[in-house]
C-alpha positions, -999 to +999 in steps of 0.1 A: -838-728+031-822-736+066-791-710+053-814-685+051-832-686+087-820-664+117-829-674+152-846-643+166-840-640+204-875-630+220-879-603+239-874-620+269-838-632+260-830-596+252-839-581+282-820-607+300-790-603+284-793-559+285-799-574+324-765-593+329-748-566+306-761-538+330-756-560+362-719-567+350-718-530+348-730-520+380-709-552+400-678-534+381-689-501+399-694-515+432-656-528+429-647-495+423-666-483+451-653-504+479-619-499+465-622-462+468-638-465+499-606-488+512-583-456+501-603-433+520-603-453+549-565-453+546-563-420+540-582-410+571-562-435+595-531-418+580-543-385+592-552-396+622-524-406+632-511-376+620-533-354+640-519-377+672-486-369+666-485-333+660-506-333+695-481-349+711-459-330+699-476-295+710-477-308+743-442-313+746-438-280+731-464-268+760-438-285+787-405-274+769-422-238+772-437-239+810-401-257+816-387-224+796-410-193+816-396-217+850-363-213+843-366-178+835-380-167+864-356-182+887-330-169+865-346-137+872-348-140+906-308-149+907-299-123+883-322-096+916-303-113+938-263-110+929-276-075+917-279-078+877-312-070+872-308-032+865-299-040+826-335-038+813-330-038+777-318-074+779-347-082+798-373-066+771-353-081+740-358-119+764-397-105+769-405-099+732-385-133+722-410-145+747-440-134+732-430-141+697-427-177+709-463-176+730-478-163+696-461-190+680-479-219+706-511-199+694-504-202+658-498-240+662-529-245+684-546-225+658-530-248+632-541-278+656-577-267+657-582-262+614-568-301+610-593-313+634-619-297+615-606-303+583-604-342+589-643-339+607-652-326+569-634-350+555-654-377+571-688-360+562-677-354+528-654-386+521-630-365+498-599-370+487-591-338+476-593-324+507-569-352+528-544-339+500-553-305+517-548-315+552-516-336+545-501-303+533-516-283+563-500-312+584-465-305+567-469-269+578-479-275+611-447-300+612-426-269+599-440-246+623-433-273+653-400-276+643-395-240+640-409-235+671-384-263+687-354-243+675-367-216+686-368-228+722-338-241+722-320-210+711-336-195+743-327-222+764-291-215+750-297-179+758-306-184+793-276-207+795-253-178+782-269-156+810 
């Protein structure tokens, strides 16, 4: 007669199993949580620093450029004074290369301006899809900078020729 008798957990046993079951649950999604949460913060400290250097690197772009538009005006004023300043189609091709490269310092600053607000929603929002965005918007602004570099120093080779 024993074979035949089940123990029958009481109600009480049942619900506090279905508790540790759900708790166990829940403690696994918590690890999950703070885990993501880690790679976020990672993620964001990576695009800050990011944001830094691609600031620091605009303002050096801003000096090489002021430093550029100095030199060209006292290459100017050289170029009135021994008397070479009558050969204006050089001096509009210099003026539009001039203005391509000022549009270019407002494409980056542009550029600069959509990261910072990209990685302000990315803080409100806590996604990871969008940091994949910004890295990529990062890797074009890095493009653009570096574009822009060569671009100075083409004219700075220019002037030298001059």
């Amino acid at each position: 007669m024993k074979e035949h008798l089940r123990v029958i957990p009481s109600e009480l046993e049942i619900i506090k199993q279905d508790f540790e079951r759900r708790n166990a649950e829940l403690e696994k999604k918590m690890e999950q949580m703070e885990e993501e949460k880690m790679n976020l913060r990672l993620d964001e400290d990576v695009q800050k620093l990011e944001a830094e250097r691609l600031k620091k690197g605009k303002t050096n772009v801003e000096e090489d450029l002021d430093s550029l538009k100095t030199d060209y005006k006292k290459l100017r004023l050289s170029m009135r004074t021994v008397g070479l300043g009558k050969i204006s189609e050089q001096w509009r091709k210099k003026i539009r290369e001039e203005k391509k490269n000022q549009k270019e310092k407002d494409e980056l600053e542009n550029r600069v301006t959509e990261l910072e607000g990209s990685l302000h929603r990315h803080r409100n929002q806590n996604s990871v899809m969008e940091l994949k965005a910004s890295l990529s918007k990062i890797e074009e602004l890095k493009e653009m900078i570096e574009e822009l570099e060569m671009a100075l120093q083409n004219f700075e080779i220019r002037i030298e020729y001059l």
